[in-house]
MDTraj code that builds the backbone (N, CA, C; nanometers):
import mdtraj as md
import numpy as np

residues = "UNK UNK UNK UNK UNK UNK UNK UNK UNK UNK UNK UNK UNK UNK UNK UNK UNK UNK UNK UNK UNK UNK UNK UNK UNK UNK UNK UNK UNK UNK UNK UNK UNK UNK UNK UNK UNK UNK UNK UNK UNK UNK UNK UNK UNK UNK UNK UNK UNK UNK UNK UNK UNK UNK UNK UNK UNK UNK UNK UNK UNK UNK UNK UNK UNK UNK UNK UNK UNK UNK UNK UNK UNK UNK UNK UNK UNK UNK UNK UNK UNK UNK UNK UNK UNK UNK UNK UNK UNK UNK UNK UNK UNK UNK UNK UNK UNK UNK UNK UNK UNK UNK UNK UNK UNK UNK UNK UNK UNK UNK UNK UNK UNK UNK UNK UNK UNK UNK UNK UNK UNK UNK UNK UNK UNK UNK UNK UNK UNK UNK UNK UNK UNK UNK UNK UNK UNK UNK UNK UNK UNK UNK UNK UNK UNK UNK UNK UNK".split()
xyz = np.array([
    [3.3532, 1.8192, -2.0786],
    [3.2482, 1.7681, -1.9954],
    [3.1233, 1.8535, -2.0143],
    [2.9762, 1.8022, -2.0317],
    [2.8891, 1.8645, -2.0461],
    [2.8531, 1.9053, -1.9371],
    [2.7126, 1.9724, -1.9350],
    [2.6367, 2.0471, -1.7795],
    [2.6228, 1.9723, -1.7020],
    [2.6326, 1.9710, -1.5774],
    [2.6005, 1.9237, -1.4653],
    [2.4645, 1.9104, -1.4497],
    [2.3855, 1.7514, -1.4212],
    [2.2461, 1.7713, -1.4200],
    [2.2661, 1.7399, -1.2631],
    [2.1484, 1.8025, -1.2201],
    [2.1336, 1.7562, -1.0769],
    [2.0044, 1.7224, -1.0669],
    [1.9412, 1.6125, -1.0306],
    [1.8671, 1.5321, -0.9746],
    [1.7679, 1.5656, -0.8148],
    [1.6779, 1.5610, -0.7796],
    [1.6017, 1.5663, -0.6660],
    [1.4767, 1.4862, -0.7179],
    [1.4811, 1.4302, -0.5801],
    [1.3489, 1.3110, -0.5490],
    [1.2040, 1.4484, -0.5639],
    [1.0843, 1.3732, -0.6557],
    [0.9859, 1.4379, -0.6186],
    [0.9012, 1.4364, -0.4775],
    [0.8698, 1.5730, -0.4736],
    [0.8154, 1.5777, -0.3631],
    [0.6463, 1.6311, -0.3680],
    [0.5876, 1.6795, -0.2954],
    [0.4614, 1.7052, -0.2860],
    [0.4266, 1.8295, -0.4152],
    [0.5589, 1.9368, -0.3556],
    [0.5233, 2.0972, -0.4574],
    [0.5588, 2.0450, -0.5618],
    [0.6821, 1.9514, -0.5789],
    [0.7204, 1.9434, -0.7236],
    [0.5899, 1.8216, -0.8158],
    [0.5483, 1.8015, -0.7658],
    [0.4359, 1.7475, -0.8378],
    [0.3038, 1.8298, -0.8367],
    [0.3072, 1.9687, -0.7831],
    [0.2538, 2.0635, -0.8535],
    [0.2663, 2.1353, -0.9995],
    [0.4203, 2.1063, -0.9843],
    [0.4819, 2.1636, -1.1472],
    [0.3489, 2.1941, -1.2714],
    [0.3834, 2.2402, -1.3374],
    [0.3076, 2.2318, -1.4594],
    [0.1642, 2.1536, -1.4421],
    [0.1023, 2.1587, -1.3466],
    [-0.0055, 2.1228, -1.2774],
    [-0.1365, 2.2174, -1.3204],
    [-0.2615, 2.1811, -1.3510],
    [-0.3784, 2.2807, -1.3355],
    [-0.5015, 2.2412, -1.2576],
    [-0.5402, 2.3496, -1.1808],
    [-0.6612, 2.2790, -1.0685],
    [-0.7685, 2.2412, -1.1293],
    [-0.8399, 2.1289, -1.0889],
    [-0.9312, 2.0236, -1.1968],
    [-1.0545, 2.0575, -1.1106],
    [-1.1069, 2.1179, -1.0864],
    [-1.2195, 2.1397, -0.9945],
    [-1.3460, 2.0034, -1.0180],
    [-1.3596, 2.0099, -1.1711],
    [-1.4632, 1.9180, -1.2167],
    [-1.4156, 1.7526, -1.2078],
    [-1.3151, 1.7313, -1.2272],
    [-1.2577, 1.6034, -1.1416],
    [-1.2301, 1.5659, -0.9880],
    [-1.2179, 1.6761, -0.9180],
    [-1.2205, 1.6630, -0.8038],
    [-1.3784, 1.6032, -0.7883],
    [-1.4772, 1.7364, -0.7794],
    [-1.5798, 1.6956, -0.7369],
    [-1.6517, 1.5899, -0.8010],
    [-1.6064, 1.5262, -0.9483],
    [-1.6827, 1.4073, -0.9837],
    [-1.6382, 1.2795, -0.8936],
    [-1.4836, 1.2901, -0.9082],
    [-1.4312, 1.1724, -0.7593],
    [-1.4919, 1.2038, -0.6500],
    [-1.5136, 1.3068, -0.6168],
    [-1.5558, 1.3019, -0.4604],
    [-1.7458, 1.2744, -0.4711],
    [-1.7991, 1.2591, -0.5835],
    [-1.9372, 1.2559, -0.5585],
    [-1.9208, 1.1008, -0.5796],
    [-1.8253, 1.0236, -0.6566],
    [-1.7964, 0.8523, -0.6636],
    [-1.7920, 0.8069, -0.5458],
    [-1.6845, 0.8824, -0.4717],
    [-1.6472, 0.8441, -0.3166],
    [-1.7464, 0.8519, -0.2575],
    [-1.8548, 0.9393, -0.2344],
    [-1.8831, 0.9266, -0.1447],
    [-2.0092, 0.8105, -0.1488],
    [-2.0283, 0.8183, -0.2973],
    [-2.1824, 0.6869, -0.2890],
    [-2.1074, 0.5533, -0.2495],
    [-1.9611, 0.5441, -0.2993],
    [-1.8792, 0.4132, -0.2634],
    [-1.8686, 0.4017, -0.1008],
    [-1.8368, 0.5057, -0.0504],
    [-1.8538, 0.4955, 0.1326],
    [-1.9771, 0.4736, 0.1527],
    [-2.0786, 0.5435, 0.0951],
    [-2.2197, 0.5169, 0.1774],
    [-2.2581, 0.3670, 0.1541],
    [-2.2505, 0.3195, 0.0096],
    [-2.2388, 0.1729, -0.0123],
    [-2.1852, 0.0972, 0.0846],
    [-2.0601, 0.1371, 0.1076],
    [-2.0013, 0.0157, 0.1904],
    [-2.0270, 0.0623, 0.3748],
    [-2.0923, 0.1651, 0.3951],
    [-2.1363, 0.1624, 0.5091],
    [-2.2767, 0.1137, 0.5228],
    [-2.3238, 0.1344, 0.4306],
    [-2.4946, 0.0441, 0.3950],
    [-2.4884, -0.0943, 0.3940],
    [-2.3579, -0.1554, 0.3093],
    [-2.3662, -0.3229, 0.3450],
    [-2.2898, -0.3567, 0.4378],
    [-2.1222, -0.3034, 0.5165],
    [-2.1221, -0.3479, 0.6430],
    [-2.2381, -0.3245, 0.7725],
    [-2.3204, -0.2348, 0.7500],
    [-2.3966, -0.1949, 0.8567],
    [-2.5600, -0.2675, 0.8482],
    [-2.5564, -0.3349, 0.7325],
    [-2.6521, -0.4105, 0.6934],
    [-2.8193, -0.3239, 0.6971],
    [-2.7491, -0.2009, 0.6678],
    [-2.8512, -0.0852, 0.6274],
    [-2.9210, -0.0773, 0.5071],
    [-2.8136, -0.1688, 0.3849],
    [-2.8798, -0.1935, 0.2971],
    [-2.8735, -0.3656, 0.2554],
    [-3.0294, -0.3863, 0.2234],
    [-3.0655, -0.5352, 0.2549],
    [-3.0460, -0.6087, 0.0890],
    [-2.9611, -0.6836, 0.0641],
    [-2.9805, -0.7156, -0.0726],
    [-3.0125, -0.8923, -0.1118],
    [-3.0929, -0.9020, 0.0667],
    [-3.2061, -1.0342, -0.0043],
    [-3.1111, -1.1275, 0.0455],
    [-3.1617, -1.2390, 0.0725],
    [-3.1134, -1.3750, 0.1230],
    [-3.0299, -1.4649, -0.0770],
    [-3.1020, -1.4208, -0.1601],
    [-3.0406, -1.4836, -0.2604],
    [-2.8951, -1.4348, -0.2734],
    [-2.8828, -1.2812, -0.3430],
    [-2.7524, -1.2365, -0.3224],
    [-2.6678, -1.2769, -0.2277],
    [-2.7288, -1.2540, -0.1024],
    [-2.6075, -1.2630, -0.0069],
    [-2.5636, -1.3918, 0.0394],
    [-2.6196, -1.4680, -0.0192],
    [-2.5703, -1.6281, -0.0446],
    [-2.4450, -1.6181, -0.1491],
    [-2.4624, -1.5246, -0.2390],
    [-2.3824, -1.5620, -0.3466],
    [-2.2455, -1.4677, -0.3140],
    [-2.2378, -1.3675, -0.2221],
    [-2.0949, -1.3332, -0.1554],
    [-1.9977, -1.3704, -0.1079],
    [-1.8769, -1.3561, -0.1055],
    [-1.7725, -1.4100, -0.0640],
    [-1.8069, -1.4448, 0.0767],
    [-1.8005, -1.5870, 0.1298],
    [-1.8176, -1.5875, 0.2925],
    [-1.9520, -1.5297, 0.2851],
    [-2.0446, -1.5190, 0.2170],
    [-2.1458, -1.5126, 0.2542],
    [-2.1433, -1.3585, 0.3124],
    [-2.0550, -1.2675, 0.3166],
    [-2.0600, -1.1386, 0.3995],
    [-2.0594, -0.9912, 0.3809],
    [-2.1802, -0.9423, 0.3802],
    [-2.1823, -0.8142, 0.3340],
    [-2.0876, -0.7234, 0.3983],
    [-2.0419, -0.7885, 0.5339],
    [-1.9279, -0.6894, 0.5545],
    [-1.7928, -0.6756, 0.4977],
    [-1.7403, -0.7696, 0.4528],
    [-1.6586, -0.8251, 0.3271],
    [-1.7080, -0.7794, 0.2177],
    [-1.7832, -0.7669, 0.1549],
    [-1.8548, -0.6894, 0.0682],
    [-1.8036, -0.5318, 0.0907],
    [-1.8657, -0.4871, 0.1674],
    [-1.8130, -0.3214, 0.2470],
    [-1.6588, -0.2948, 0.2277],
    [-1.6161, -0.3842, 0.2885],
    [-1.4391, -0.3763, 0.2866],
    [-1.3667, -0.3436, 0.1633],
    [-1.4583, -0.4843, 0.0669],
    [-1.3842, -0.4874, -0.0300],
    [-1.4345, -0.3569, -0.1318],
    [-1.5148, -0.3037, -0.1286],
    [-1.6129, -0.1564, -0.1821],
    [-1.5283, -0.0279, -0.1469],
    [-1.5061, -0.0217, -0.0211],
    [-1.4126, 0.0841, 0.0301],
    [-1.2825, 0.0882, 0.0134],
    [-1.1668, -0.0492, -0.0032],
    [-1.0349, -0.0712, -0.0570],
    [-1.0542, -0.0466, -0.2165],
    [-1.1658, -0.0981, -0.2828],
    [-1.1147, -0.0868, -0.4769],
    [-1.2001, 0.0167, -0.5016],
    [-1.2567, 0.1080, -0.4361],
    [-1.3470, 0.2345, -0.5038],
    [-1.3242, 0.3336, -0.4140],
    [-1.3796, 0.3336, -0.2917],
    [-1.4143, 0.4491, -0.1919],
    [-1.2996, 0.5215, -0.1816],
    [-1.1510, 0.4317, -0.1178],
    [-1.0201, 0.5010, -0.1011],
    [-0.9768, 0.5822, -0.2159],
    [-0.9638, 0.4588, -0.3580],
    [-0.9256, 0.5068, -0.4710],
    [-0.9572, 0.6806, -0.5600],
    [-1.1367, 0.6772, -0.4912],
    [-1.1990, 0.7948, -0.5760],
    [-1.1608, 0.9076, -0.4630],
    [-1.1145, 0.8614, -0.3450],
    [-1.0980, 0.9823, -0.2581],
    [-0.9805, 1.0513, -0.2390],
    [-0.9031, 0.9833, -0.2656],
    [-0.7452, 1.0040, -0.3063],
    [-0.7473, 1.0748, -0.4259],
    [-0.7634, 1.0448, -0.5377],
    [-0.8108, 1.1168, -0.6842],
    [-0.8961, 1.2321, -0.6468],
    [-0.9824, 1.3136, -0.5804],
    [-1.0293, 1.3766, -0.5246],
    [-0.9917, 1.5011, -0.4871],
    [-0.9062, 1.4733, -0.3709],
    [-0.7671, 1.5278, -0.3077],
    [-0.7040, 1.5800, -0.4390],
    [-0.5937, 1.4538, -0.5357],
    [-0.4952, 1.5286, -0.5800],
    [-0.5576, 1.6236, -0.6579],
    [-0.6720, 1.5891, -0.7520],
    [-0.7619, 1.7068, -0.8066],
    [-0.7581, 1.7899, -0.7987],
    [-0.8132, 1.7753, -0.6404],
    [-0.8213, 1.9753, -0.6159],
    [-0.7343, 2.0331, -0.6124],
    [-0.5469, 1.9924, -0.5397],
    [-0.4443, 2.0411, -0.5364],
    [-0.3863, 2.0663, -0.6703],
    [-0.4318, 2.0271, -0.7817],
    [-0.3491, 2.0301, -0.9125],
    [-0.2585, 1.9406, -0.9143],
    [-0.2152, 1.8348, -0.8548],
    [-0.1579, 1.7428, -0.8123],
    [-0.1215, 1.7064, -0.9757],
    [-0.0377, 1.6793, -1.0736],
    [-0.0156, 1.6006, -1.1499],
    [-0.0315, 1.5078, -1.1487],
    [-0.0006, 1.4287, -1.0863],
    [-0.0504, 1.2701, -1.0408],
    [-0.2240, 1.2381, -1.0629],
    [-0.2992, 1.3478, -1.0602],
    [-0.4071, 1.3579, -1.0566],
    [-0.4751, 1.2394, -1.1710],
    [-0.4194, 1.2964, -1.3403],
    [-0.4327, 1.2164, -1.4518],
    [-0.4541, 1.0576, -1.4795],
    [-0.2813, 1.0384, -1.4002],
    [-0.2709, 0.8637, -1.3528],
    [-0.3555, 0.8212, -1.2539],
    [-0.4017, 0.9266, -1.1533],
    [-0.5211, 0.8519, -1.0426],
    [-0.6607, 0.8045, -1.0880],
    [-0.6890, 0.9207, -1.1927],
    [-0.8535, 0.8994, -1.2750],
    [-0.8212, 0.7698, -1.3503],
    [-0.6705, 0.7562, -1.4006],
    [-0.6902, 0.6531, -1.5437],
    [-0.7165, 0.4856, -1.4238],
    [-0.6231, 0.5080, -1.2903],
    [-0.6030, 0.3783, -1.2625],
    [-0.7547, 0.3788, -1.1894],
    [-0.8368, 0.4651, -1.0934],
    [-0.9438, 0.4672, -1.0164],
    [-1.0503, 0.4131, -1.1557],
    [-1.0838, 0.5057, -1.2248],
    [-1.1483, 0.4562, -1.3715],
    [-1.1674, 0.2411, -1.3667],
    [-1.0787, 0.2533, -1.3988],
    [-1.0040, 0.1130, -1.4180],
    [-1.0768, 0.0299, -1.3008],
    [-1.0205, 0.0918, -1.1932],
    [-1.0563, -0.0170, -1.0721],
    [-1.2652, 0.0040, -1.0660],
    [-1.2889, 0.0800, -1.0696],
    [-1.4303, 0.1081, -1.0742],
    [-1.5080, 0.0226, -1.1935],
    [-1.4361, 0.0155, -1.2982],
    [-1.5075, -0.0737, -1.4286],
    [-1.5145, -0.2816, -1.3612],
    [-1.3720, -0.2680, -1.3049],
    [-1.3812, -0.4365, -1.2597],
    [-1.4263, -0.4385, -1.1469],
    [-1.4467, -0.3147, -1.0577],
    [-1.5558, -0.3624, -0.9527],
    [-1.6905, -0.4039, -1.0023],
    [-1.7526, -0.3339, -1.0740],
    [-1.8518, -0.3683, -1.1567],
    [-1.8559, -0.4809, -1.2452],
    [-1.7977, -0.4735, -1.2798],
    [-1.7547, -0.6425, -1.3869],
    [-1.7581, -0.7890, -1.2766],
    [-1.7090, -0.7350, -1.1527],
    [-1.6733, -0.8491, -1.0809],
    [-1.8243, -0.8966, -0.9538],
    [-1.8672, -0.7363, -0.9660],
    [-2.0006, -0.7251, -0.8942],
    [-2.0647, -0.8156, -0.9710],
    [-2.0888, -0.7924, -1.0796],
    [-2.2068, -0.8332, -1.1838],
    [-2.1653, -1.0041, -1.1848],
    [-2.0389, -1.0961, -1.1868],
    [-2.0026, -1.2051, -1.1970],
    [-2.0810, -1.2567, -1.0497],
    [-2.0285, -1.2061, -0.9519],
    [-2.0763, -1.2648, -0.8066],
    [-2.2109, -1.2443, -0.7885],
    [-2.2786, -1.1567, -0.8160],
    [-2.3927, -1.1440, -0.7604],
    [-2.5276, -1.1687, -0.8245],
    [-2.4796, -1.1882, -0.9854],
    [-2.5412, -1.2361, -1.0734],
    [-2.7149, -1.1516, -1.0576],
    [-2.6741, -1.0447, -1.0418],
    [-2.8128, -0.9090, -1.0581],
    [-2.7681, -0.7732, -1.1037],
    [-2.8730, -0.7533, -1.1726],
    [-2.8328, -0.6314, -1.2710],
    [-2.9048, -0.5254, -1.1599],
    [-2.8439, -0.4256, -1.1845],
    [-2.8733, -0.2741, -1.1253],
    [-2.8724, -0.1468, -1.2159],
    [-2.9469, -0.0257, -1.2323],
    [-2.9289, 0.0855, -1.2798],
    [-2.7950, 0.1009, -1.2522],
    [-2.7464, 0.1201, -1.1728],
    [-2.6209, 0.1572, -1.1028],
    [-2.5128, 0.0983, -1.1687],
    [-2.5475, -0.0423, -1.2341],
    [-2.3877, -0.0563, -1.2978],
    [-2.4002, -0.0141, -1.4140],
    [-2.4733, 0.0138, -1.5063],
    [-2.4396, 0.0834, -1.6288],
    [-2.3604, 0.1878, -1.5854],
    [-2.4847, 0.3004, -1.4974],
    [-2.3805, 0.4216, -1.5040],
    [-2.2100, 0.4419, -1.4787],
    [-2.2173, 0.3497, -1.3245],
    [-2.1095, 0.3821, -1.3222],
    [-1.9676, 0.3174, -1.3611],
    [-2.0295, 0.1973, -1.4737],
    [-1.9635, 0.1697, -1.5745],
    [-1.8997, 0.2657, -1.6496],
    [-1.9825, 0.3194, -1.7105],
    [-1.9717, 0.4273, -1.8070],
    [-1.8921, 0.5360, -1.7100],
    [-1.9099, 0.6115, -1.6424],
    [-1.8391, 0.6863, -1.5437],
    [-1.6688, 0.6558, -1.5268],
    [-1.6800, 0.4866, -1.5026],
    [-1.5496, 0.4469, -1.5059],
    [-1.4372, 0.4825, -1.6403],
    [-1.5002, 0.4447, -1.7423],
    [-1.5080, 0.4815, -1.8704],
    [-1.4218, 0.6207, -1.8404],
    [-1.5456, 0.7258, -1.8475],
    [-1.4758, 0.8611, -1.8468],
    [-1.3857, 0.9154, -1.7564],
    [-1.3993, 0.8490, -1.6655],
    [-1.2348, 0.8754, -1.5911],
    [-1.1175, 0.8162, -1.6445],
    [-1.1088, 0.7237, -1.7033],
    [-1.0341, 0.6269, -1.7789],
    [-0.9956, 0.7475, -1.8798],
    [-1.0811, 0.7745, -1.9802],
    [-1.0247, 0.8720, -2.0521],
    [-0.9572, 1.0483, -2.0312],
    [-1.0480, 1.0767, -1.9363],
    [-0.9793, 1.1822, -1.8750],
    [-0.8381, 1.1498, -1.8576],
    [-0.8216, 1.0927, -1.7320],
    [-0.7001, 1.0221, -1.7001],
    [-0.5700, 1.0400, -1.8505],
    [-0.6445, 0.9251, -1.9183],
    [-0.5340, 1.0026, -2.0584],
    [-0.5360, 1.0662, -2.1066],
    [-0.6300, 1.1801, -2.1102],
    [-0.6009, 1.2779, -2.1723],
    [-0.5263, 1.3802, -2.1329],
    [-0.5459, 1.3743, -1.9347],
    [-0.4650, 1.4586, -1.8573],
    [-0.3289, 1.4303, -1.8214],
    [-0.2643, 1.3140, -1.8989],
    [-0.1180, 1.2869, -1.8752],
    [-0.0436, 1.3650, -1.9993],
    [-0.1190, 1.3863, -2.1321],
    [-0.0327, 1.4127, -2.2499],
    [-0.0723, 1.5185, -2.2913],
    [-0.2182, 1.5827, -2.2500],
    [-0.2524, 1.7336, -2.2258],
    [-0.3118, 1.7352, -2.3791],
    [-0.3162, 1.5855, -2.4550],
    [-0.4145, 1.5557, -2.5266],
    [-0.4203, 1.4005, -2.5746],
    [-0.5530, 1.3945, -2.6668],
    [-0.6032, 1.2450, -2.6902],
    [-0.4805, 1.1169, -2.6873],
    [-0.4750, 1.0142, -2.6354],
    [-0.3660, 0.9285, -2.6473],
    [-0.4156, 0.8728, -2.8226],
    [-0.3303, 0.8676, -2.8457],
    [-0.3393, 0.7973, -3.0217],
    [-0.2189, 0.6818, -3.0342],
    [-0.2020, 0.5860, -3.0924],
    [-0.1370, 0.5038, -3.0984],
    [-0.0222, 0.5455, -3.1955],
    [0.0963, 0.5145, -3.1758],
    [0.1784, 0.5458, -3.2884],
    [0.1290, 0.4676, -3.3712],
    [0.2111, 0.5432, -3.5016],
    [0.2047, 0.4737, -3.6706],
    [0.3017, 0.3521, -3.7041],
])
top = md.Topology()
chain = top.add_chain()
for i, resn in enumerate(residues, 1):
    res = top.add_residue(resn, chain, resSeq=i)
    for name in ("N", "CA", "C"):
        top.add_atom(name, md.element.get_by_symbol(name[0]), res)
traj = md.Trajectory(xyz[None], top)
């Protein structure tokens, strides 16, 4: 009979393991988060005005729906990624690749509904982008390459 493996559920420390503190990912998620909260406290609070045309073209017509949906696919996402960041969280990697991700089709989906261009979605297109790649680069501790 070979070694005995023994098994345990991960927990918080053990997803410290082999972990390194990301300082510069933390604070790039947390500077995402927080324009994504102020966003979505600017259009539920109707602090920020984006014109009788746009807001015709919103779901229900509702910038507070707008807000909601800003704070569920970005605000939570980049703030959570944030967090594990700073802890060294392993998980950290998979949070940038999937937050990345969700940040590119908010934008993609912004730009379909609202049919107006902004400074703002290039960048944080591109932003999405580089979390996307971070993300893989911080799961394999280098470049993902496709097998041969």
């Amino acid at each position: 009979m070979g070694p005995r493996i023994r098994t345990r559920p991960v927990t918080a420390s053990a997803a410290k393991v082999g972990s390194r503190h990301r300082p510069g990912l933390a604070f790039a998620a947390l500077a995402t988060a927080l324009g994504a909260w102020a966003g979505a406290v600017g259009l539920a609070s109707g602090f920020l005005d984006l014109g009788p045309d746009v807001e015709d073209r919103l779901p229900l017509g509702s910038p507070v729906l707008a807000g909601v949906a800003l704070t569920a696919v970005v605000a939570v996402p980049f703030s959570v990624l944030s967090g594990l960041a700073w802890q060294a969280d392993q998980r950290s990697a998979l949070g940038a690749s999937v937050a990345g991700v969700l940040l590119m089709v908010w934008i993609l989906v912004e730009l379909a509904v609202i049919r107006s261009i902004s400074i703002l979605q290039p960048i944080y297109f591109g932003a999405g982008i580089g979390f996307l790649l971070v993300g893989r680069h911080g799961r394999t501790g280098r470049p993902h390459r496709a097998p041969a």
